[in-house]
N, C-alpha and C positions, 0 to 999 in steps of 0.2 A: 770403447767401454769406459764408463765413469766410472773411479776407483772411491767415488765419495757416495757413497749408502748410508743409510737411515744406522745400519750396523755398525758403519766407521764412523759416524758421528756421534753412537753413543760411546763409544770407547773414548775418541777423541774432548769428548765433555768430562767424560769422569777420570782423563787423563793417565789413558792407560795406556802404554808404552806395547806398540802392534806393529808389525809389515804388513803390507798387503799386495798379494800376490795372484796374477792374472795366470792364467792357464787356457788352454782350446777347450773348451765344452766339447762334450761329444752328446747331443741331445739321443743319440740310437743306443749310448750305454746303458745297458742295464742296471749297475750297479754304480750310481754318479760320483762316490767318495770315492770306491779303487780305482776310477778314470781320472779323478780329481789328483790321485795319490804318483800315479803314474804318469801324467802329465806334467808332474811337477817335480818328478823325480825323487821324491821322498819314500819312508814306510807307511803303508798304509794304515798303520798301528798309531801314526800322528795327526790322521786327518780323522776327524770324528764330524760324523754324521752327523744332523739335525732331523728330530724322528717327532712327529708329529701326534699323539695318541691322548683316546681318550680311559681314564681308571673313572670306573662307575658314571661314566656319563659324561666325567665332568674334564675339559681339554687340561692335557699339560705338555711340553718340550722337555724331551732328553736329547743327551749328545753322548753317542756312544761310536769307538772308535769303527772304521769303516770297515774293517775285515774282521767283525763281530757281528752276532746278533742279540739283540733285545731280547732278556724273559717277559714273556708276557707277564708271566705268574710274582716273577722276583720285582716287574714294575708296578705293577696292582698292590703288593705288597708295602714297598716302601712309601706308598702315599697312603698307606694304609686302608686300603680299596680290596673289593673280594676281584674284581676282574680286570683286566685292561685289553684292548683294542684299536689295532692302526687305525687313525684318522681317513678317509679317504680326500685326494688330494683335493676336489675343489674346496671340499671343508678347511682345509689346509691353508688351503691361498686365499679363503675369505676372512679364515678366523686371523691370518698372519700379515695378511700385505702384500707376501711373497710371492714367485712364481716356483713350483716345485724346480728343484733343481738349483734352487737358488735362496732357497727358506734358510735364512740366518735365526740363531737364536736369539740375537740382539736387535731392538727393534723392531717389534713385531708391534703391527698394529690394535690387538688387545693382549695385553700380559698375562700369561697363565704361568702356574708353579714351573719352574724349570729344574730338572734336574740332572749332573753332570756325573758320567760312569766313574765310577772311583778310578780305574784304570789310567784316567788322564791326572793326577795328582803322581804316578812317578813319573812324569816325564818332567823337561826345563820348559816346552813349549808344545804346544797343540795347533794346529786350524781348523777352523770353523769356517763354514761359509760367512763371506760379506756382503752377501744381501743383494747377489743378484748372481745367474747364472754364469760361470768361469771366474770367479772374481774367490779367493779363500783368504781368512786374517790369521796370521800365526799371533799367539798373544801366551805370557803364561797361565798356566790352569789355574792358578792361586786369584791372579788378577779376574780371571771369566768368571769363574764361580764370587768372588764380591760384588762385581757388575751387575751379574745375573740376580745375586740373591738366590742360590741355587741353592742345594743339597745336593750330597754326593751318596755316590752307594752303588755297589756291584750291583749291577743289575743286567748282564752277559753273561 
């Protein structure tokens, strides 16, 4: 497995200070962040999802931590949208570059608003996926969200 993605290369340019940490994929997991979390031995409260959705139509990326779920209603909201709605995954890995399972929020092959669960700002460090199935980047949330270009906001 190649530890250099589109995801560690943008970190890597804007010279942001990351590990990158391999893990066994369990492609039959259900839920890929708590196999991610567990795999790697950490809380699953540090490894935040990459959730793929579209408010009124129009795509954006949150990252909400894995043993959470997404308000539809609080996400539609903070982009100031009446609705929101899971992306379905091939929409996902077309709009993203990605393969589900392995959709990083950095570098993505077309950019849409990204927004990071407030929840990740008390922590010192978070993971994210790196841009490809078993592969996670711990980075801190101050740093992801300036990369990103993000907004932050409870949205769980």
């Amino acid at each position: 497995m190649s530890k250099t993605t589109r995801a560690t290369q943008v970190l890597a340019r804007a010279g942001i200070p990351h590990t990158v940490h391999a893990y066994d994929y369990d492609p039959e997991a259900t839920r890929i962040g708590l196999q991610a979390a567990e795999a790697m031995g950490v809380s699953p409260g540090e490894v935040f999802k990459t959730l793929m959705a579209a408010v009124d139509g129009k795509p954006v990326c949150v990252l909400v931590p894995s043993d959470r779920e997404v308000s539809l209603k609080k996400l539609a909201a903070a982009f100031a949208g009446k609705s929101a709605a899971m992306m379905r995954p091939p929409e996902a890995e077309r709009l993203t570059g990605y393969h589900v399972g392995g959709i990083s929020p950095l570098g993505q092959k077309r950019a849409v608003p990204p927004l990071v669960d407030a929840a990740a700002l008390a922590l010192p460090e978070i993971f994210v996926n790196g841009g490809q199935r078993g592969l996670q980047v711990r980075v801190r949330p101050d740093d992801l969200v300036r990369v990103l270009q993000a907004r932050t906001e409870a949205v769980t």
